[in-house]
SEROVO-709991 format. One record per residue (C-alpha): chain; residue number from 1; x, y, z; residue in three letters. Coordinates in nm, 2 decimals. Example, Ala and Ser with C-alpha at 12.3 -4.5 7.8 and 13.67 -1.06 7.14 Angstrom:
2
+--------+--------+--------+--------+--------+------+
! tormar ! nudren !     c1 !     c2 !     c3 ! tipa !
+--------+--------+--------+--------+--------+------+
!      A !      1 !   1.23 !  -0.45 !   0.78 !  ALA !
!      A !      2 !   1.37 !  -0.11 !   0.71 !  SER !
+--------+--------+--------+--------+--------+------+
end
This chain:
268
+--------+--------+--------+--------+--------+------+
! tormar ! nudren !     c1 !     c2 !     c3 ! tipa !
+--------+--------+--------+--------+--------+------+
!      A !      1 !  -1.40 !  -4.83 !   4.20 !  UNK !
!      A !      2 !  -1.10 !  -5.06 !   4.11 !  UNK !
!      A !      3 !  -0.75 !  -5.04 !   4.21 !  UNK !
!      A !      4 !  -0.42 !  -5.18 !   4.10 !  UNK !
!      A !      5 !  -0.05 !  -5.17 !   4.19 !  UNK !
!      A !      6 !   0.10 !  -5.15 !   3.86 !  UNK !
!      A !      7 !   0.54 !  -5.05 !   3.78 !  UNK !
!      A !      8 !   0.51 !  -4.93 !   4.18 !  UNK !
!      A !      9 !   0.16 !  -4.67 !   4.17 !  UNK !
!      A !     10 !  -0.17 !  -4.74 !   4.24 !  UNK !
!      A !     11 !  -0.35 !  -4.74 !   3.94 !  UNK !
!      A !     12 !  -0.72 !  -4.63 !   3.90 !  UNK !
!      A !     13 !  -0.94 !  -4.86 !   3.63 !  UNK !
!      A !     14 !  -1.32 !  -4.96 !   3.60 !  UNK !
!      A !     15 !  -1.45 !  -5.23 !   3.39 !  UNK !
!      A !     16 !  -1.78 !  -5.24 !   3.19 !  UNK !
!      A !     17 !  -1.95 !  -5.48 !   3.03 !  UNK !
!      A !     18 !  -1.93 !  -5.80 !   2.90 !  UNK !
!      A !     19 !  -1.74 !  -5.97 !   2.57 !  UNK !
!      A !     20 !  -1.41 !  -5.91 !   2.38 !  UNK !
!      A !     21 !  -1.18 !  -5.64 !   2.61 !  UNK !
!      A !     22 !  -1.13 !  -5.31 !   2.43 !  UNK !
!      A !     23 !  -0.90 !  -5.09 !   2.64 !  UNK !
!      A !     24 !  -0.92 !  -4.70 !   2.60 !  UNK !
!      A !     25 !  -0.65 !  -4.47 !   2.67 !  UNK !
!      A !     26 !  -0.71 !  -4.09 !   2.72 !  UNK !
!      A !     27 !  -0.53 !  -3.82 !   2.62 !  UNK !
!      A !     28 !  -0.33 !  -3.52 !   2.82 !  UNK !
!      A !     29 !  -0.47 !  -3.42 !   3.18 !  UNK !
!      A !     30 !  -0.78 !  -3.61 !   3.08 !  UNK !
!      A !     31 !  -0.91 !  -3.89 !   3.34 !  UNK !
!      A !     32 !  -1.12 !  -4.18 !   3.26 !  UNK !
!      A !     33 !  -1.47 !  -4.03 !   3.33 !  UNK !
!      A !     34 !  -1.40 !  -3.83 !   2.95 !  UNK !
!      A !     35 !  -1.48 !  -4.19 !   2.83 !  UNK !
!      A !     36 !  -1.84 !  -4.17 !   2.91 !  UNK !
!      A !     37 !  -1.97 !  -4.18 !   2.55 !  UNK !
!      A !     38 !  -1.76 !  -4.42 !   2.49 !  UNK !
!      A !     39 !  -1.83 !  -4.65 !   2.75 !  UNK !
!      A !     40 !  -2.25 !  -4.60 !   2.70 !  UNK !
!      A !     41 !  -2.21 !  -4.72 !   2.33 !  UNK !
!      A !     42 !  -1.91 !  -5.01 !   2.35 !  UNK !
!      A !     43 !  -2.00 !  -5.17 !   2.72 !  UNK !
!      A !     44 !  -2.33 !  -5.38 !   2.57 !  UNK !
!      A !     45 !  -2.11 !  -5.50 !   2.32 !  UNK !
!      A !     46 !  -1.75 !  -5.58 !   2.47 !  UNK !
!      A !     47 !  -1.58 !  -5.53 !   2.82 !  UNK !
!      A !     48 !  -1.46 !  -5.18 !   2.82 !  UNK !
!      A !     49 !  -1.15 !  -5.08 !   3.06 !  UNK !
!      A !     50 !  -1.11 !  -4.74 !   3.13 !  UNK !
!      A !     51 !  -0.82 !  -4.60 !   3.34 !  UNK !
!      A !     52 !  -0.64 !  -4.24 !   3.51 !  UNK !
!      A !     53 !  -0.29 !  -4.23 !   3.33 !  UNK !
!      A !     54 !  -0.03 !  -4.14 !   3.58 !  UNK !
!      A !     55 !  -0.09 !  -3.76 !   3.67 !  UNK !
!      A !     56 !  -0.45 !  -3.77 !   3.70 !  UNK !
!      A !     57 !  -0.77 !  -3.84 !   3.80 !  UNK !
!      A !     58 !  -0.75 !  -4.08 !   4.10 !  UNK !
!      A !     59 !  -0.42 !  -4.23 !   4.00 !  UNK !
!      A !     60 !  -0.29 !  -3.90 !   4.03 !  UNK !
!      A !     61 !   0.06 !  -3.71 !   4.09 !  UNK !
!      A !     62 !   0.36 !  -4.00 !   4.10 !  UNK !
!      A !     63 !   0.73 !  -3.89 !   4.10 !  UNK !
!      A !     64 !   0.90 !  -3.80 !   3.83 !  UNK !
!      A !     65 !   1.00 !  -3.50 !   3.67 !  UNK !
!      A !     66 !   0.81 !  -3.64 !   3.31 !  UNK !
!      A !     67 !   0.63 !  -3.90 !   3.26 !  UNK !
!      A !     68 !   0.75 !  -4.09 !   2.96 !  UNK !
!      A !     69 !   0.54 !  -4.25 !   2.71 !  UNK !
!      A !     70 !   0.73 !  -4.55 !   2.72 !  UNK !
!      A !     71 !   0.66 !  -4.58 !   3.12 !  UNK !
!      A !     72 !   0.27 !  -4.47 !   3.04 !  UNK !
!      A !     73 !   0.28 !  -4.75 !   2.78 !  UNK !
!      A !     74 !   0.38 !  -5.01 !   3.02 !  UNK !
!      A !     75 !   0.15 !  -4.88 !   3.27 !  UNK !
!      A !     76 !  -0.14 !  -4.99 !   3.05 !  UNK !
!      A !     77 !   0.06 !  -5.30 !   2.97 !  UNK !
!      A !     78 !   0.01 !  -5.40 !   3.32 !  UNK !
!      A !     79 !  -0.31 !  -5.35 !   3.40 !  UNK !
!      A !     80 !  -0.40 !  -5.59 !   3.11 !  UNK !
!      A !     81 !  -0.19 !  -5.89 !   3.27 !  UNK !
!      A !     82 !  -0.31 !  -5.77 !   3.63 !  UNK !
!      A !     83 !  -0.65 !  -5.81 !   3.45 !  UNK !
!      A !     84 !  -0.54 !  -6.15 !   3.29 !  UNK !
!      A !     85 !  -0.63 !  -6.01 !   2.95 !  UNK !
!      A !     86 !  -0.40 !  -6.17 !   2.68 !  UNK !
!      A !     87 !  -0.52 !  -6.01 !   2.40 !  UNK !
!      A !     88 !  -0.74 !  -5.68 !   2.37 !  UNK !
!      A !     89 !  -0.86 !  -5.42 !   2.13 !  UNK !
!      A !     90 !  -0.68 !  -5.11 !   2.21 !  UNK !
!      A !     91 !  -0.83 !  -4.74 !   2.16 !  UNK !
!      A !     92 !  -0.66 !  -4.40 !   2.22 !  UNK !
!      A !     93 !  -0.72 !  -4.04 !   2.19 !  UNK !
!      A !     94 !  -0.49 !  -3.77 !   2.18 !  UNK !
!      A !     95 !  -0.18 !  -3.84 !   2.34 !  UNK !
!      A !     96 !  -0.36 !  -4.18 !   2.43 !  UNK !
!      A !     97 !  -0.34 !  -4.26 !   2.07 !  UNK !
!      A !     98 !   0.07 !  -4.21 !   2.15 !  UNK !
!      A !     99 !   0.05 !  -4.43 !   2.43 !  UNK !
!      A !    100 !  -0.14 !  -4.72 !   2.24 !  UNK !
!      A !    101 !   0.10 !  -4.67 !   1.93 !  UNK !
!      A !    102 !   0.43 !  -4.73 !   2.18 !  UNK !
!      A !    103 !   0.21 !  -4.98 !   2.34 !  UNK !
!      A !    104 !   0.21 !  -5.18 !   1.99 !  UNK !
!      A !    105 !   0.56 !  -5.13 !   2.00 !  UNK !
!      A !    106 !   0.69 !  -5.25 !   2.29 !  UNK !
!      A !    107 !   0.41 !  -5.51 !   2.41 !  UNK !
!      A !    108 !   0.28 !  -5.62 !   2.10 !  UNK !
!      A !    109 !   0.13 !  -5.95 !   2.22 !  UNK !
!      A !    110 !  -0.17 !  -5.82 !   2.43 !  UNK !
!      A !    111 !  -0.26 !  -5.58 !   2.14 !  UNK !
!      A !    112 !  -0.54 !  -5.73 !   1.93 !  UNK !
!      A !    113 !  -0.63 !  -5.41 !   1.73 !  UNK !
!      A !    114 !  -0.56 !  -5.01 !   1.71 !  UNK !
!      A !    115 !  -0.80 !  -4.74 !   1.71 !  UNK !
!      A !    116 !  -0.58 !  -4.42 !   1.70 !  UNK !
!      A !    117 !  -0.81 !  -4.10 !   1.69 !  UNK !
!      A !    118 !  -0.70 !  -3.75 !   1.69 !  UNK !
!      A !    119 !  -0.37 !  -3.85 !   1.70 !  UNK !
!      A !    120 !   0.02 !  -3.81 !   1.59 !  UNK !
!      A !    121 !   0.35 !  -3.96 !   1.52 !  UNK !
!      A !    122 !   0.53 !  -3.59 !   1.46 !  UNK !
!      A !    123 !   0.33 !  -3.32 !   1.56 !  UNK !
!      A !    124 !   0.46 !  -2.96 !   1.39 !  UNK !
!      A !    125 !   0.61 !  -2.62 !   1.55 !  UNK !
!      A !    126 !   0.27 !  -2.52 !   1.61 !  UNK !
!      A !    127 !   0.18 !  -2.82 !   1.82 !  UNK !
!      A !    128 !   0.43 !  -2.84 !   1.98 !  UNK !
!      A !    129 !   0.42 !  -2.45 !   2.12 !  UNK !
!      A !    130 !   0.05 !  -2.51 !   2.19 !  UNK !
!      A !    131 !   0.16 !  -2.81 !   2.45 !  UNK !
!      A !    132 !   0.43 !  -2.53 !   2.58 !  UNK !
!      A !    133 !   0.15 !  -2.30 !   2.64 !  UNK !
!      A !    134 !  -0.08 !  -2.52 !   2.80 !  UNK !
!      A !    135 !   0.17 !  -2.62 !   3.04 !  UNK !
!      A !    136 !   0.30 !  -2.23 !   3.15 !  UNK !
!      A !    137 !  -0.08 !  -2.11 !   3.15 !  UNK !
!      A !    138 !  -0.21 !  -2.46 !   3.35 !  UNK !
!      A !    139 !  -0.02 !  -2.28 !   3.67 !  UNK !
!      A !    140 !  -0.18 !  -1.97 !   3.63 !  UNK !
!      A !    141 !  -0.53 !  -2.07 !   3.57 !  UNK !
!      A !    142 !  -0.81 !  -2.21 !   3.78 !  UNK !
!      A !    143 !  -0.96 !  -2.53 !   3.69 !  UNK !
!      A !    144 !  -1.28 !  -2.36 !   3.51 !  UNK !
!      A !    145 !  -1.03 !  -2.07 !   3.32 !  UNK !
!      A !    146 !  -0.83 !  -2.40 !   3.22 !  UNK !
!      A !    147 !  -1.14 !  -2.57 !   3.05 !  UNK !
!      A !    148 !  -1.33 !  -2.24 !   2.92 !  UNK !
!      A !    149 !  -1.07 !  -2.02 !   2.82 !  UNK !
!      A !    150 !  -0.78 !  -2.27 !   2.69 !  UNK !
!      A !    151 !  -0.88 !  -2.65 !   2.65 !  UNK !
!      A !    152 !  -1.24 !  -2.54 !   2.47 !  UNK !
!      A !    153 !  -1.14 !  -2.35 !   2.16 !  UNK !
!      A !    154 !  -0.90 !  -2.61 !   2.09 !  UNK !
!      A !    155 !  -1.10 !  -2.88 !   2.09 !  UNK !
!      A !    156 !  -1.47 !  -2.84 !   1.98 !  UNK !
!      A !    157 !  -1.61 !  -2.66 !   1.70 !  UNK !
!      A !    158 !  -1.71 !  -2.32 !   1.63 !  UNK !
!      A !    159 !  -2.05 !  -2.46 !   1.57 !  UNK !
!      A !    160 !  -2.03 !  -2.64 !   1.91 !  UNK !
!      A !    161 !  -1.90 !  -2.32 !   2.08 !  UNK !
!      A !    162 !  -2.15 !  -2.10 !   1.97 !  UNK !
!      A !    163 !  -2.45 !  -2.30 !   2.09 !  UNK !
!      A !    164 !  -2.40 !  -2.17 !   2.52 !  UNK !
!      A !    165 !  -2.60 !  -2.51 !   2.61 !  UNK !
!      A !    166 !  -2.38 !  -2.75 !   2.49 !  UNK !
!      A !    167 !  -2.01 !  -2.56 !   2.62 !  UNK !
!      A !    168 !  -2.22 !  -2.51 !   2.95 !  UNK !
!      A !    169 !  -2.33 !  -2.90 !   2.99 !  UNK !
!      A !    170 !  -1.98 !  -2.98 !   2.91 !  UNK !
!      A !    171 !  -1.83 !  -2.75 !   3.11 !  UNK !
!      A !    172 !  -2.05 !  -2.86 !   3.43 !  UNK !
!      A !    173 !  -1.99 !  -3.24 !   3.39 !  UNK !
!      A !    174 !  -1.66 !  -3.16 !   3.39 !  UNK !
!      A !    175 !  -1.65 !  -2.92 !   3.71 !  UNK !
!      A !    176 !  -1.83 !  -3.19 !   3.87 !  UNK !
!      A !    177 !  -1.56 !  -3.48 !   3.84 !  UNK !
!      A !    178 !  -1.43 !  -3.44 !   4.18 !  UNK !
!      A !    179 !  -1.03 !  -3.53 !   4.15 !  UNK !
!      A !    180 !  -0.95 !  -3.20 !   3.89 !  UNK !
!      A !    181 !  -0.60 !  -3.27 !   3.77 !  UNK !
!      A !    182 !  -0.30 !  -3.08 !   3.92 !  UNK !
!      A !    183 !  -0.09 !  -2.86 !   3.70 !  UNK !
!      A !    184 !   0.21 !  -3.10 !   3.82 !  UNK !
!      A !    185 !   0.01 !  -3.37 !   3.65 !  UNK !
!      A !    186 !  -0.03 !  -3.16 !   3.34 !  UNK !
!      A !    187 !   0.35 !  -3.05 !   3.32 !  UNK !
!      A !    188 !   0.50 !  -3.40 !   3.37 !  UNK !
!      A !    189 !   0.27 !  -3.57 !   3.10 !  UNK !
!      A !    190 !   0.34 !  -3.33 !   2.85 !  UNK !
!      A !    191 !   0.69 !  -3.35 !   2.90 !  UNK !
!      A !    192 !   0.63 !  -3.72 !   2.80 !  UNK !
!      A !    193 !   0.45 !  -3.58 !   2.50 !  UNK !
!      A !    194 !   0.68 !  -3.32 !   2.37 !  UNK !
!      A !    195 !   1.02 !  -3.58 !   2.41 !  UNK !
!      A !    196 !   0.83 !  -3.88 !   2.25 !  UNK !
!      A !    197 !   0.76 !  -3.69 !   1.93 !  UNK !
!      A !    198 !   0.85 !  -3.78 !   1.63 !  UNK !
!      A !    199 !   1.06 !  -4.04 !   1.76 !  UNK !
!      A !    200 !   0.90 !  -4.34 !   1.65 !  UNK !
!      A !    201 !   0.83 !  -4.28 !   1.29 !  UNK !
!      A !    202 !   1.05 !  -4.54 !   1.17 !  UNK !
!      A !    203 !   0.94 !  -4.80 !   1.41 !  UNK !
!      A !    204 !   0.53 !  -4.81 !   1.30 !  UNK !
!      A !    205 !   0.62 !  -5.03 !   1.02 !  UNK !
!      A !    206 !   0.68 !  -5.28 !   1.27 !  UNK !
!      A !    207 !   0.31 !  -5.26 !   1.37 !  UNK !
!      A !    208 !   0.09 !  -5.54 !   1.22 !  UNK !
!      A !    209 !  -0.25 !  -5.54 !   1.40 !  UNK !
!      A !    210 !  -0.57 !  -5.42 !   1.23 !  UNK !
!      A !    211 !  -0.52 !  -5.03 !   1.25 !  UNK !
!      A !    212 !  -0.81 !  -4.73 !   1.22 !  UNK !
!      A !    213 !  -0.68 !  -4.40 !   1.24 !  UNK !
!      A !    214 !  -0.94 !  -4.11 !   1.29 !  UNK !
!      A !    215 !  -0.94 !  -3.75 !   1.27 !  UNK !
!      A !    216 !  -1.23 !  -3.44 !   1.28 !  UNK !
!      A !    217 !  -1.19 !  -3.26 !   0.95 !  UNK !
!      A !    218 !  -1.18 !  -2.97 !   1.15 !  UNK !
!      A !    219 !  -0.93 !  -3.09 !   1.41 !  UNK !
!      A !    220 !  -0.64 !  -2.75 !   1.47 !  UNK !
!      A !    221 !  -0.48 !  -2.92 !   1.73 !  UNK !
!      A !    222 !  -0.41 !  -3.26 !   1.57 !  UNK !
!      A !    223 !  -0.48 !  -3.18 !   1.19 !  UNK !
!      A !    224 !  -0.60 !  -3.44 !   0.98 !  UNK !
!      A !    225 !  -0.22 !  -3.40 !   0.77 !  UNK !
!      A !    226 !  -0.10 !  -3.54 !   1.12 !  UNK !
!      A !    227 !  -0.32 !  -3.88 !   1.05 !  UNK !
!      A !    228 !  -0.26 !  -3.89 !   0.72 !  UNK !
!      A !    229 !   0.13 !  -3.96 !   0.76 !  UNK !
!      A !    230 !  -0.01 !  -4.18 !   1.07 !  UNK !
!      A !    231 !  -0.20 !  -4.41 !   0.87 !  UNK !
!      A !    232 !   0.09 !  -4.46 !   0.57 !  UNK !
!      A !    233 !   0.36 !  -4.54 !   0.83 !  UNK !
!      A !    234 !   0.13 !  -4.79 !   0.98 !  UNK !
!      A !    235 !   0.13 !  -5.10 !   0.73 !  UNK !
!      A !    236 !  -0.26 !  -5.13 !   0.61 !  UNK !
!      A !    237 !  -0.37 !  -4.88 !   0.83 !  UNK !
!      A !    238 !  -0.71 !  -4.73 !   0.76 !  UNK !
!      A !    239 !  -0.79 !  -4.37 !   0.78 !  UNK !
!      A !    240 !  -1.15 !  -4.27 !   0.83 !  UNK !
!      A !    241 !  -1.16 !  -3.84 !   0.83 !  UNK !
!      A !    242 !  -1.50 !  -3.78 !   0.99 !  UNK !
!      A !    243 !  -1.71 !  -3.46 !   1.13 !  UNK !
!      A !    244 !  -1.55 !  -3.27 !   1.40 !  UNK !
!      A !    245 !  -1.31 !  -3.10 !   1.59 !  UNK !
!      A !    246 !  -1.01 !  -3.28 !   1.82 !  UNK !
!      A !    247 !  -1.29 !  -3.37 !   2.11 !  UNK !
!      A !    248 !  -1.48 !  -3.52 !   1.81 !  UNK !
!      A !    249 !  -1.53 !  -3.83 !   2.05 !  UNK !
!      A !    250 !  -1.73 !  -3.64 !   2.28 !  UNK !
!      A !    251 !  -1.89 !  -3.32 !   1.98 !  UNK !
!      A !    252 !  -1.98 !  -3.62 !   1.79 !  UNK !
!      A !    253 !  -1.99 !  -3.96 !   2.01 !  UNK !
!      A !    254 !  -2.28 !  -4.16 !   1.82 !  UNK !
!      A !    255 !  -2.10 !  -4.12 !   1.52 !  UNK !
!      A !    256 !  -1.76 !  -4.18 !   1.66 !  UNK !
!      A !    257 !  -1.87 !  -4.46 !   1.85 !  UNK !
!      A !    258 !  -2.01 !  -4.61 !   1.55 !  UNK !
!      A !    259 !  -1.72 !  -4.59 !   1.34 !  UNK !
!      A !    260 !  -1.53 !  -4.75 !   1.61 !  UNK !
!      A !    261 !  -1.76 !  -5.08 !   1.64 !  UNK !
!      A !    262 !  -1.78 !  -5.12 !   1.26 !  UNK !
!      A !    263 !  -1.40 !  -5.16 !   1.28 !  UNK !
!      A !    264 !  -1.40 !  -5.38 !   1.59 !  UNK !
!      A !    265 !  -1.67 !  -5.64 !   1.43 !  UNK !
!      A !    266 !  -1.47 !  -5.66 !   1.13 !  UNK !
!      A !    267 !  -1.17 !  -5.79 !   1.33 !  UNK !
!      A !    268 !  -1.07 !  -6.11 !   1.34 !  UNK !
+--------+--------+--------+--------+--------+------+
end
């Protein structure tokens, strides 16, 4: 386990692999360990960095009463120069795709590429009173209600959710991650979330890298509309709609996975 002291927190990251750096950045109340797919398929092909956001995991609860995107965005920012990366493929999901867009933004030099998967720029009224809801119900919930009763009808299929082995192997891998984000955690990202959107729609033109946007054609948090406008603010962005839901990364991780390294090797 890795540690760095990064804009005045201790900042949880691992590092697999060898080759090119691709940094992934997870979404709301999610800690690294959701990247295990991810980090399975990339690692024997490039040096995958996976890290807890402020809020969770074993970064955990800092001050503040929200945690900006901006000050999430400069978080990962420093761990690539405490890592001495220059220059890295950047991946997020969710409101890590956020995080990675302001990253472009406002550190643009480190960021080599953009893989921005179930994503938004301006979520809708609906989103936005789903985030609400998360945040009053994460309070009154345990940690298993919070994952079977809220988190997993939003995220998977109704194919996945019908089939009880699959939603009970998920659900036990993630019971069994031992630092279970606190609803303070929860609360103080998603107020990051809720006052960064939208507000950045004008400024994506300025975003020049190589771009992949992604989206599950069945995705009702983050609808594939949402990427759509993502992927024609971005200048040359590509948008790839594939199978699944919004935890299409995890439903579907082969394909996902391969989607992603067929974009990375065509980098330059």
């Amino acid at each position: 386990m890795s540690y760095a002291q990064i804009n005045g927190i201790r900042i949880h990251y691992e590092s697999y692999g060898q080759g090119d750096p691709i940094l992934l950045i997870n979404g709301l109340s999610a800690p690294a360990v959701n990247f295990l797919f991810q980090v399975r398929d990339l690692s024997p092909h490039y040096r995958v960095i996976t890290f807890d956001n402020r809020g969770v995991g074993e970064t955990g609860v800092v001050d503040g009463a929200l945690y900006p995107t901006a000050q999430m965005a400069d978080d990962a920012a420093g761990l690539l120069d405490h890592l001495e990366i220059k220059r890295a493929h950047v991946l997020g999901t969710s409101m890590g795709g956020t995080i990675a867009q302001e990253l472009a933004l406002r550190h643009p030099k480190p960021v080599r590429s953009l893989v921005l998967a179930c994503t938004w720029a301006r979520g809708d009224g609906r989103f936005l009173h789903t985030v609400r809801s998360w945040v009053a119900l994460c309070h009154k919930l345990s940690v298993e209600e919070r994952f079977r009763e809220v988190l997993y009808p939003w995220i998977f299929t109704p194919a996945f959710l019908e089939r009880p082995g699959p939603v009970e192997d998920a659900l036990k891998r993630a019971l069994a991650y031992p630092y279970q984000t606190a609803p303070e955690g929860i609360e103080r990202q998603a107020g990051g979330v809720l006052a960064w959107n939208g507000t950045r729609v004008r400024d994506l033109k300025k975003i020049r890298v190589p771009t992949l946007v992604l989206v599950g054609r069945e995705d009702i948090l983050t609808p594939p509309a949402f990427s759509r406008e993502l992927a024609r603010l971005i200048p040359r962005a590509k948008l790839k709609i594939m199978a699944g839901a919004h935890g299409f990364f995890i439903e579907e991780a082969p394909v996902f996975n391969r989607a992603v390294l067929s974009f990375l090797r065509a980098v330059k």
